[in-house]
VEXDREN-2710 file (C-alpha; in Angstrom, 1 decimal):
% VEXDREN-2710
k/r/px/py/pz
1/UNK/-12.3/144.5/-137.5
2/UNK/-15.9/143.9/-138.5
3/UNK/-17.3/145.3/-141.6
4/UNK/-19.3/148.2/-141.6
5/UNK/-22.8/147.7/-142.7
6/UNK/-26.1/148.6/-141.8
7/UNK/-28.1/146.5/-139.2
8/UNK/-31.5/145.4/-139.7
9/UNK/-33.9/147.5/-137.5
10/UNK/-35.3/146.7/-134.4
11/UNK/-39.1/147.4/-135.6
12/UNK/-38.2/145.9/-138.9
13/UNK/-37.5/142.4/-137.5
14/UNK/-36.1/142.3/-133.6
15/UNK/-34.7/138.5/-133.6
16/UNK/-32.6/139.6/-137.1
17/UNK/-31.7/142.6/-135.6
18/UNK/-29.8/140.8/-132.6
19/UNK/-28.3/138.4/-134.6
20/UNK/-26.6/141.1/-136.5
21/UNK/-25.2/142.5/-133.9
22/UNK/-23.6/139.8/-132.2
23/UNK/-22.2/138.7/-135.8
24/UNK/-20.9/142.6/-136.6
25/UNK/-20.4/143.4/-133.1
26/UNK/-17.9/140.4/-133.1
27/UNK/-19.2/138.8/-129.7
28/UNK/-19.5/135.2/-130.9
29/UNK/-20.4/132.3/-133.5
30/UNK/-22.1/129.3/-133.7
31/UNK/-20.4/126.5/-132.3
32/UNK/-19.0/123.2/-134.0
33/UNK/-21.7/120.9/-132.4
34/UNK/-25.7/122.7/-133.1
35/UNK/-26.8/124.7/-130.0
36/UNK/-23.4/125.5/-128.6
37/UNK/-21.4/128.9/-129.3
38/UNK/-17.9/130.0/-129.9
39/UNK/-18.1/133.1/-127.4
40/UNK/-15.4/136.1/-129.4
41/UNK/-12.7/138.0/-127.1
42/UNK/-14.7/141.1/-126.9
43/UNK/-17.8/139.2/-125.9
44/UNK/-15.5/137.2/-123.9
45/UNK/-14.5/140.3/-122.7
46/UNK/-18.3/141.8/-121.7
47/UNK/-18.8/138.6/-119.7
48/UNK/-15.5/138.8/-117.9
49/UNK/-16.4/142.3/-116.9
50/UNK/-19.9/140.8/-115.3
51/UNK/-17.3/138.0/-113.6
52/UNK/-15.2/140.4/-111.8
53/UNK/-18.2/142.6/-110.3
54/UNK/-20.3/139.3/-109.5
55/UNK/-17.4/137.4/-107.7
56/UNK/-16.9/140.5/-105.7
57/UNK/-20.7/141.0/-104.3
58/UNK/-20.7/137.3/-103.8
59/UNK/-17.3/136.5/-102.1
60/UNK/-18.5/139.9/-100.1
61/UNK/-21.6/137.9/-98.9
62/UNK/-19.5/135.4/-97.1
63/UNK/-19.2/132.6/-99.8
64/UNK/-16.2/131.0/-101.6
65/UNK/-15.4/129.9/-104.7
66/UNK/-14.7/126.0/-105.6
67/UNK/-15.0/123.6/-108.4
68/UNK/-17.1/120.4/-109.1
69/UNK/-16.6/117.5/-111.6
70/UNK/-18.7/118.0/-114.7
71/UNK/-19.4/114.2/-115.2
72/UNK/-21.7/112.7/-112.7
73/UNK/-23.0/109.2/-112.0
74/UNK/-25.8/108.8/-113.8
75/UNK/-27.4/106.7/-110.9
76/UNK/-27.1/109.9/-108.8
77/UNK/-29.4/111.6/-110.7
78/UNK/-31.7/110.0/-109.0
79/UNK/-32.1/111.1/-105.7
80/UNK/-33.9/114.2/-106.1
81/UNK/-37.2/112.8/-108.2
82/UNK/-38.6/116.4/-108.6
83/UNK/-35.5/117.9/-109.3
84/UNK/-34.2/115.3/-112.1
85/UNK/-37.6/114.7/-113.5
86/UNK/-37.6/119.0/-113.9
87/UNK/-34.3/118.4/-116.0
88/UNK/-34.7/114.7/-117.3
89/UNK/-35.6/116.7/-121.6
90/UNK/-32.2/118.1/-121.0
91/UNK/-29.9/116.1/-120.2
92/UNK/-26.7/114.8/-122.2
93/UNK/-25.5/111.3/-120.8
94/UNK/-21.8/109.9/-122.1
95/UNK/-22.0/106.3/-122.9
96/UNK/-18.6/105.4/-124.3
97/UNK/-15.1/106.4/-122.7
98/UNK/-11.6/105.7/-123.7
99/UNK/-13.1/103.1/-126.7
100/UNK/-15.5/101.4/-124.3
101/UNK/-19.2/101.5/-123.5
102/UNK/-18.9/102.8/-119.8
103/UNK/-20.5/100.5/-116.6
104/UNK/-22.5/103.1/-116.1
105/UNK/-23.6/106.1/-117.8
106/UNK/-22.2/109.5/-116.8
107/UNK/-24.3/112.9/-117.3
108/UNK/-23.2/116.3/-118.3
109/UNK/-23.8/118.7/-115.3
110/UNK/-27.1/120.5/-116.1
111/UNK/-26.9/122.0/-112.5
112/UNK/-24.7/120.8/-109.9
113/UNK/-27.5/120.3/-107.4
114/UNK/-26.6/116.6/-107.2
115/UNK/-22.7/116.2/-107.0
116/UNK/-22.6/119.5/-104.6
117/UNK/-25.1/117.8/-102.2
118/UNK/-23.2/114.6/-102.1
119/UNK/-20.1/116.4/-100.8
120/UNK/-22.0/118.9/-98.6
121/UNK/-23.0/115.0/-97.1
122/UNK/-19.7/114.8/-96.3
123/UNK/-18.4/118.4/-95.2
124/UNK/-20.9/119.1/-92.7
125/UNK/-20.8/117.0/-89.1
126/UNK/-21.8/119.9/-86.8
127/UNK/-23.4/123.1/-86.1
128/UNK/-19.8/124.5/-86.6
129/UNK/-19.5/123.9/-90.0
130/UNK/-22.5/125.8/-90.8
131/UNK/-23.6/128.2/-93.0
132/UNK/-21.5/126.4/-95.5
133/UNK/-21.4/129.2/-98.1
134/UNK/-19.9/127.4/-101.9
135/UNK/-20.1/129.3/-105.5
136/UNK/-19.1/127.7/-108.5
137/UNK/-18.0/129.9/-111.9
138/UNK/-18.2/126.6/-114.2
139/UNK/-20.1/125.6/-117.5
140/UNK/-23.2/123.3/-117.6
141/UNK/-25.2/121.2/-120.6
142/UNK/-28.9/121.3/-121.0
143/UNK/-29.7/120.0/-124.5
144/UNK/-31.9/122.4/-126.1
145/UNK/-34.2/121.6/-129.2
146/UNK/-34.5/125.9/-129.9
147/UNK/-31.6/128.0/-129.2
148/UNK/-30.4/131.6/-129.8
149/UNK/-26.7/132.6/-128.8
150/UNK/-26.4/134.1/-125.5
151/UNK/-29.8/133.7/-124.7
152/UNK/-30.6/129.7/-124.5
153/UNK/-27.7/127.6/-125.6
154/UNK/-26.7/123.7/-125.3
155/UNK/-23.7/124.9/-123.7
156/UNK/-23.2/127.7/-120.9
157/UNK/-21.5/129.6/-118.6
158/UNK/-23.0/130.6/-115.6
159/UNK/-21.8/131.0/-111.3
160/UNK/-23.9/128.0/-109.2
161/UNK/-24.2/129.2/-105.4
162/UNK/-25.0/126.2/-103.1
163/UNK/-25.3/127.1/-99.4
164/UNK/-26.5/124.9/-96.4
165/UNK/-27.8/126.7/-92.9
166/UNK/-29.5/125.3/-89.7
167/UNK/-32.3/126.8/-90.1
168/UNK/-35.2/127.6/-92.5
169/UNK/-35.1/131.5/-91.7
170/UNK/-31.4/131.8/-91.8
171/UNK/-31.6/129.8/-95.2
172/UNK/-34.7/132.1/-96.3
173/UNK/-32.2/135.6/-95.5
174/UNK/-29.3/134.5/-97.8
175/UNK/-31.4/133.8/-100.7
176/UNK/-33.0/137.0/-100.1
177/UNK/-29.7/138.8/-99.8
178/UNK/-27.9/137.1/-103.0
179/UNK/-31.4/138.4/-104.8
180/UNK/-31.3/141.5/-103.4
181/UNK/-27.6/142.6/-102.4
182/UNK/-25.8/140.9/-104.9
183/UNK/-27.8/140.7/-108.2
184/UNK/-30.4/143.1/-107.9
185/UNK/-27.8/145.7/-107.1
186/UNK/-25.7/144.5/-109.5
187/UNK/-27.4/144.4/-112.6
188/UNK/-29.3/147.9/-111.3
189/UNK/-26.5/149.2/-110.7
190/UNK/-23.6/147.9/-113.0
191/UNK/-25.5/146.8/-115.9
192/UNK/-27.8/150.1/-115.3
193/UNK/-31.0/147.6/-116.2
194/UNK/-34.0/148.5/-114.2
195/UNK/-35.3/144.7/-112.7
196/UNK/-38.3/143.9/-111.1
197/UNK/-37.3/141.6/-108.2
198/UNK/-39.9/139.3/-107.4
199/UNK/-41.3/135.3/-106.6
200/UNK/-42.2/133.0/-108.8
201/UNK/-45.5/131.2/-108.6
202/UNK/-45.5/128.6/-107.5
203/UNK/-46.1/126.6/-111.3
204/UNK/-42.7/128.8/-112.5
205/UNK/-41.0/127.6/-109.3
206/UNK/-37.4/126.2/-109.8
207/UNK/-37.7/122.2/-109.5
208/UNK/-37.4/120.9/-106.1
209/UNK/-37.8/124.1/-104.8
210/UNK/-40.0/125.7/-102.0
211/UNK/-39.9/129.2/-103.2
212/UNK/-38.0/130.7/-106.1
213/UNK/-37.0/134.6/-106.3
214/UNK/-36.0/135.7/-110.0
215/UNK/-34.9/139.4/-111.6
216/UNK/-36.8/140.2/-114.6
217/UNK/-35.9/142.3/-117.2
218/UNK/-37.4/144.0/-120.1
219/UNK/-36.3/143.8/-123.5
220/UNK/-36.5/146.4/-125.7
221/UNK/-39.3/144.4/-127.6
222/UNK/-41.4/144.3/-124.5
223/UNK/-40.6/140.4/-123.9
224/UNK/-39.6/139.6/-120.6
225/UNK/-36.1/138.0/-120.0
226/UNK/-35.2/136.0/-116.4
227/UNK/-32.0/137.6/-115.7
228/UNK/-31.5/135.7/-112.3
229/UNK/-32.4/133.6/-110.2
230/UNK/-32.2/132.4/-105.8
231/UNK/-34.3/129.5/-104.1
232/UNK/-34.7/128.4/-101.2
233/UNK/-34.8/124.0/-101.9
234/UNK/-35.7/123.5/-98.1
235/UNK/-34.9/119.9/-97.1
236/UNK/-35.7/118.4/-100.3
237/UNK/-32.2/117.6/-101.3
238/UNK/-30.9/117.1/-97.5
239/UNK/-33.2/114.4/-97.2
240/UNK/-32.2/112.7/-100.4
241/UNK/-28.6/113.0/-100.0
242/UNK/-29.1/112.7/-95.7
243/UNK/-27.1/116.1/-95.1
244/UNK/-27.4/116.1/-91.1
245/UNK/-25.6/118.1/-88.5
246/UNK/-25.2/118.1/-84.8
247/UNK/-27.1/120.9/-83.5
248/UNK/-26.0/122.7/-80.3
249/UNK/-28.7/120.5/-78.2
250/UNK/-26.9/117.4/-79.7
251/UNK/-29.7/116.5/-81.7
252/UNK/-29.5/115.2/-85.6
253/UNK/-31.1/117.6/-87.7
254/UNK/-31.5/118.1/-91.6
255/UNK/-29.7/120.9/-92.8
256/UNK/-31.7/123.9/-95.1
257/UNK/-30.4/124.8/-98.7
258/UNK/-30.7/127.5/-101.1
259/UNK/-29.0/127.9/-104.7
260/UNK/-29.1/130.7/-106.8
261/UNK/-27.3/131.7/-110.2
262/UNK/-27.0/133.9/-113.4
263/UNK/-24.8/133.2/-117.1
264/UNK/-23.7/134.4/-119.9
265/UNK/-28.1/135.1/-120.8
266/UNK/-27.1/138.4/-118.8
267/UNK/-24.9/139.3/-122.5
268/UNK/-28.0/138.4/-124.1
269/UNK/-29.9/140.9/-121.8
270/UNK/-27.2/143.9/-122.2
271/UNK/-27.8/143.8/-125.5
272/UNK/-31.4/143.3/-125.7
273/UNK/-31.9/146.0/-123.4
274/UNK/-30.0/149.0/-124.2
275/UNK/-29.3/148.3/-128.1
276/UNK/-30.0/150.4/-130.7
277/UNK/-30.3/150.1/-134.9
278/UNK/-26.5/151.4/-134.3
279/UNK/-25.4/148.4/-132.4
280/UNK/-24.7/147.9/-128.8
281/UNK/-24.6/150.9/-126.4
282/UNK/-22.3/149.4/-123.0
283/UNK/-23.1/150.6/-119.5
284/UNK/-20.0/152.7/-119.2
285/UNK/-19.2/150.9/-115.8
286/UNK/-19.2/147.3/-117.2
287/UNK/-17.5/148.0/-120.4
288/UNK/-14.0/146.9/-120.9
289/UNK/-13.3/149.9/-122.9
290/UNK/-14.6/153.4/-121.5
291/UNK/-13.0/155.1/-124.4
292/UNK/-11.2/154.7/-127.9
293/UNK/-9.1/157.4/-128.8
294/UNK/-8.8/157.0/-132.7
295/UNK/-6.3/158.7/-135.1
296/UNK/-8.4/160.2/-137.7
297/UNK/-4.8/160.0/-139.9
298/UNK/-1.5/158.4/-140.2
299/UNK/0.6/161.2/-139.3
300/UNK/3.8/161.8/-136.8
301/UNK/1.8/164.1/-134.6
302/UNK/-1.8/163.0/-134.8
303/UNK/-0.6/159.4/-133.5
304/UNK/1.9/161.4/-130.6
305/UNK/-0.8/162.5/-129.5
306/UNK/-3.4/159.9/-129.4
307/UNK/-0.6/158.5/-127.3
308/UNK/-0.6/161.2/-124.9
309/UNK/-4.2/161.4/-125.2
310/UNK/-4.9/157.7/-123.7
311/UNK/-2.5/157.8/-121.4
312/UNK/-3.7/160.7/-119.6
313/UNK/-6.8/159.3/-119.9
314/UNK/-5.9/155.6/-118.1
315/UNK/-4.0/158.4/-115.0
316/UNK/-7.8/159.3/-114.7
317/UNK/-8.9/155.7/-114.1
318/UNK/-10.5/155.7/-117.4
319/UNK/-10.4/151.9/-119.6
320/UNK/-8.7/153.1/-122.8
321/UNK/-7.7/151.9/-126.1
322/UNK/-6.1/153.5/-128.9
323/UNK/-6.9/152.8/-132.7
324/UNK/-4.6/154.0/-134.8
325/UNK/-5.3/151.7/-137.6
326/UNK/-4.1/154.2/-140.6
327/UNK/-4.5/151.8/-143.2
328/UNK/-8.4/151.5/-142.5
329/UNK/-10.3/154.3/-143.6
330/UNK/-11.4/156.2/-140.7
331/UNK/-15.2/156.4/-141.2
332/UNK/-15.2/152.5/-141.3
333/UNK/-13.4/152.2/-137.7
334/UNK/-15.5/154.6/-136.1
335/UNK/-18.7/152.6/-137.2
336/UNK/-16.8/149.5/-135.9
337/UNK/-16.3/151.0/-132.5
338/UNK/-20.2/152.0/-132.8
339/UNK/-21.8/148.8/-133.1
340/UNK/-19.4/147.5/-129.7
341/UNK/-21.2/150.6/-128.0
342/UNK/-18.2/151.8/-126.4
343/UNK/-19.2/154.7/-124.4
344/UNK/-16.8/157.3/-125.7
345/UNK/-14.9/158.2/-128.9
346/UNK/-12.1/160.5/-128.7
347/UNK/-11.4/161.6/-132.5
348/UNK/-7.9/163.2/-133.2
349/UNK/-7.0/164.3/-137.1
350/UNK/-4.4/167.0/-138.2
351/UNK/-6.7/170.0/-137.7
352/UNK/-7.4/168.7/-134.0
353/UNK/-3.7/168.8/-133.0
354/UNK/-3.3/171.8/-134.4
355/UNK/-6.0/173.6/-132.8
356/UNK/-5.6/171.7/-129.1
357/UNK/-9.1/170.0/-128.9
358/UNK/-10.4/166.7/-130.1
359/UNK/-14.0/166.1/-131.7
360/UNK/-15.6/163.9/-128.6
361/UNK/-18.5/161.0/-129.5
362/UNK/-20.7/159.7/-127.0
363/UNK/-22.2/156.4/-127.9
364/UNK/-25.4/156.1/-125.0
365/UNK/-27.4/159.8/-125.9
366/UNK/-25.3/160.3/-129.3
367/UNK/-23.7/163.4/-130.7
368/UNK/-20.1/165.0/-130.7
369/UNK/-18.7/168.2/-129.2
370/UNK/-14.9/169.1/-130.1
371/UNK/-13.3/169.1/-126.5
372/UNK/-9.9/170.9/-125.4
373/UNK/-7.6/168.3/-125.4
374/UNK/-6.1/169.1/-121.7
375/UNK/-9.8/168.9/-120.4
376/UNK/-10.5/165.1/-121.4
377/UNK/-8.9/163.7/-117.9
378/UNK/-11.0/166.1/-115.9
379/UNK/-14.1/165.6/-117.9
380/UNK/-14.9/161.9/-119.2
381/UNK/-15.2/160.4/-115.6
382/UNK/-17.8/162.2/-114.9
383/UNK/-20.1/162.0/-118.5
384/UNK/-19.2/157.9/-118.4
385/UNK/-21.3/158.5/-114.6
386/UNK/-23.9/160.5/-116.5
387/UNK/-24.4/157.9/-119.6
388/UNK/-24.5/155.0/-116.9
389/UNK/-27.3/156.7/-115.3
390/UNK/-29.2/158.1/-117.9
391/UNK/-29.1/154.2/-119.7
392/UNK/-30.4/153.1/-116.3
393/UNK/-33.6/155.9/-116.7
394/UNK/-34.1/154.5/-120.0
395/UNK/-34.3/151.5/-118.7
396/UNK/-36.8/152.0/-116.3
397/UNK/-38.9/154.4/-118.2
398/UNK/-39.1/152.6/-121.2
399/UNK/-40.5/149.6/-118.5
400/UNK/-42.9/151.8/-117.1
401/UNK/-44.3/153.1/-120.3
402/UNK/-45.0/149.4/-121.7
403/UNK/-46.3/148.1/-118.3
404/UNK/-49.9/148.3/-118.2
405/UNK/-52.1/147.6/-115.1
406/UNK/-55.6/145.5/-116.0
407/UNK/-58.0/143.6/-114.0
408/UNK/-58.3/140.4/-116.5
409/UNK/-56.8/137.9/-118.0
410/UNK/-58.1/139.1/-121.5
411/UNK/-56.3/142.2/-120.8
412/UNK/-53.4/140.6/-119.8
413/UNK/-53.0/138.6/-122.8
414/UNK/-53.9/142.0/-125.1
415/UNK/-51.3/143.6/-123.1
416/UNK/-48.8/141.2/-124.3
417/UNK/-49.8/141.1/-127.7
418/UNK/-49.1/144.9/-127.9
419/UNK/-45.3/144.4/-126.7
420/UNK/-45.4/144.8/-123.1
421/UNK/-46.3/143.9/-119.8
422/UNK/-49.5/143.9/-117.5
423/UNK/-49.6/143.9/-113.8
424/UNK/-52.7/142.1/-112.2
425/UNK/-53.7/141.5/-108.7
426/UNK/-52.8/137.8/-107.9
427/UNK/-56.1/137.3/-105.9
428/UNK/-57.6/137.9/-109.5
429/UNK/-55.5/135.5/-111.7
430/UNK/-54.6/133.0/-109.4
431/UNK/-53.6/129.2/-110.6
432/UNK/-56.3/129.3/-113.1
433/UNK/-55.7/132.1/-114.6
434/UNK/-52.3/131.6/-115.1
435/UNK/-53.1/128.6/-117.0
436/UNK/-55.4/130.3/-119.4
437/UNK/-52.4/133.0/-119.9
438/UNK/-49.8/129.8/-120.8
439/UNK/-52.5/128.7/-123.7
440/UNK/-51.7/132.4/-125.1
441/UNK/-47.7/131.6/-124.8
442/UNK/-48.4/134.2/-121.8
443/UNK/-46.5/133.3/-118.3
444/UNK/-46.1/135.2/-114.8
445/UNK/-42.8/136.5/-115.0
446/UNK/-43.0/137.2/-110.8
447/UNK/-45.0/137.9/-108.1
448/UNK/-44.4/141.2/-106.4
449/UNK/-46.7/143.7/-103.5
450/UNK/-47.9/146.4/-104.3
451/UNK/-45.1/149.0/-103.1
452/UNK/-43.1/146.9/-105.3
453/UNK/-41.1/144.8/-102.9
454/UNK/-41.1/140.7/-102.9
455/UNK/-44.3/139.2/-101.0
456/UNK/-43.9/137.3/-98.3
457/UNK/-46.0/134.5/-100.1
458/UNK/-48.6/134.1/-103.1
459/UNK/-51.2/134.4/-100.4
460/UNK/-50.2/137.9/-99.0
461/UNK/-52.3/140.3/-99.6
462/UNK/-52.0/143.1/-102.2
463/UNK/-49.4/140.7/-104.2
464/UNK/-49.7/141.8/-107.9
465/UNK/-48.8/139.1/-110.9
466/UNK/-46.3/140.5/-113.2
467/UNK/-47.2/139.0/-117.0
468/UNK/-46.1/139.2/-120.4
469/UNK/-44.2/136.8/-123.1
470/UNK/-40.6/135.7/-122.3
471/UNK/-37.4/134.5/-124.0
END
């Protein structure tokens, strides 16, 4: 178990802060090779929870998992110039192989864009096979020269969606959906993070692209952090890679392409989001453990029933684990179980069994209660529903609060420097001024209108620019 110690406070020094708890939290280390990251078991865990819900929404929205090489040509790289020119700083290339400088060079994935598209080549002859709906849970390379665990690392793990359609609209609807169905509600509604769904401009735009929707999210810092992302890439990469199909009229046509994905940043986010100078505070529906029930003592009937205790507790459909770890002291443990935000404590010692009731600890709006034992079943389901949505409140207010609505770039920028966010109309800013806002480390996190929905395009009208500093 991790030590208990006191973390360094979030207004004292934010970047310390989150290294401390993903080193006391036990969620991962620094890799052997700089950059890359050894990701714990109950970080491991956090990210398998994410998994689980994610490949449900998606394999709900029609597409199916399948796996890609992670070594590519290195001459395919270049069949997309925008694309591979938007990765080209990034990229890690393997010279040697089994003793022997290679014929050619083979890349480390740092997107699958390339190898997918060759296949889709191959797979798709006619208006049959289409859409032609492909995720990919995998791990991808982008050499970083500045990286920070969870949040931008050498070394990843992410899902890749890759989808071709026959036409532009019906290509245009499923990026939308994954954006909206499938992460917006998920990390609304699971991670209880309140995202603003939006558009990039068109300078933010993903390369090779022709229209890019993101999910931003606030940090508790008032930095911005891209939490997801779904394009549309047009025809770009059919007409590289000469993707045709037989339409119904028996003409050749290019196909239409999105991609979308989200990684292991989303870890980065949870904890950026709702953590406190106690540690982490888990959404009770993502967390792998709802509730620890914790012998306060080493005794015969204490540990009977924390037994009893979980069990009933796992018939409710509540994710349980027991500590009964007598030979740690008992205020260390329950600081332990603190900084991994697990929702609920259930706290059983001598004078507990005796009296029927356990002393109950809830980690998301703090403070304890003693509880009649035979009530815990009935009761936690609902309070886990409660702390889910009173983190997601937070979440939101604490976005609208730092959010401030200004008419020029100066403002903006001010906005910014104060630890927030500005909305500005777009017909305001425009291209210019979001290069005067870059000069100030300042960048349009999205493009949304003004009843907060996605624009149709930059040029709509009413679209509002969304601005601030990002991780």
């Amino acid at each position: 178990m991790a030590k208990a110690s006191v973390l360094t406070p979030q207004a004292e020094d934010f970047p310390r802060w989150y290294q401390d708890v993903i080193n006391k939290a036990e969620l991962a280390d620094n890799g052997p090779v700089r950059g890359t990251m050894v990701i714990r078991p109950y970080g491991y865990g956090l990210w398998e929870r994410m998994q689980q819900e994610m490949d449900a929404r998606i394999k709900a929205a029609g597409a199916r998992n399948a796996y890609f090489p992670l070594l590519l040509p290195q001459s395919h790289m270049a069949k997309e110039a925008e694309h591979v020119e938007g990765f080209a700083p990034e990229l890690a290339v393997v010279t040697h192989g089994g003793g022997k400088q290679l014929e050619e060079p083979a890349v480390i994935r740092p997107t699958s864009e390339m190898i997918i598209n060759e296949y889709f080549a191959k797979w798709v002859q006619s208006y049959r096979d289409l859409p032609l709906l492909i995720n990919q849970w995998a791990n991808v390379v982008r050499w970083e020269m500045r990286t920070r665990a969870f949040l931008r690392t050498s070394e990843f793990l992410w899902q890749e969606g890759h989808t071709a359609h026959a036409t532009r609209e019906d290509a245009r609807d499923y990026a939308a959906l994954i954006h909206r169905e499938v992460y917006g509600d998920f990390m609304i509604n699971f991670l209880a993070m309140d995202v603003v769904l939006g558009r990039k401009t068109a300078a933010e735009r993903f390369a090779g692209a022709i229209n890019t929707l993101t999910l931003e999210g606030m940090m508790r810092d008032g930095k911005a952090l891209q939490m997801g992302t779904s394009h549309e890439l047009g025809q770009n990469f059919a007409r590289a890679f000469d993707t045709r199909f037989l339409s119904r009229d028996g003409s050749r046509e290019l196909v239409w392409q999105t991609s979308w994905g989200t990684s292991t940043r989303m870890v980065g986010g949870l904890i950026m989001s709702h953590g406190d100078d106690n540690g982490l505070r888990v959404p009770p529906r993502l967390a792998p453990v709802q509730a620890v029930v914790l012998a306060v003592k080493d005794d015969p009937a204490v540990l009977e029933t924390v037994r009893q205790v979980a069990a009933a507790l796992t018939e409710a459909g509540v994710r349980c684990e027991i500590d009964d770890h007598g030979d740690v002291p008992f205020g260390r443990r329950a600081v332990d179980w603190e900084l991994k935000g697990v929702p609920v404590r259930v706290e059983i010692g001598p004078r507990d069994v005796a009296n029927g009731s356990a002393m109950l600890a809830r980690r998301i709006p703090g403070g304890k209660e003693p509880v009649a034992l035979d009530a815990l079943p009935k009761l936690l389901p609902g309070l886990l529903e409660e702390d889910q949505a009173l983190l997601l409140r937070q979440s939101r207010e604490r976005r609208e609060a730092s959010t401030a609505d200004v008419r020029t770039v100066e403002e903006a920028v001010e906005a910014a420097a104060a630890g927030g966010w500005a909305r500005i109309p777009w017909a305001l800013l425009g291209p210019e001024g979001e290069a005067r806002l870059a000069e100030d480390a300042v960048s349009v996190r999205c493009l949304v209108a003004e009843d907060g929905s996605v624009p149709e395009s930059e040029d709509a009208p009413g679209t509002v620019a969304v601005v601030g500093r990002a991780y």
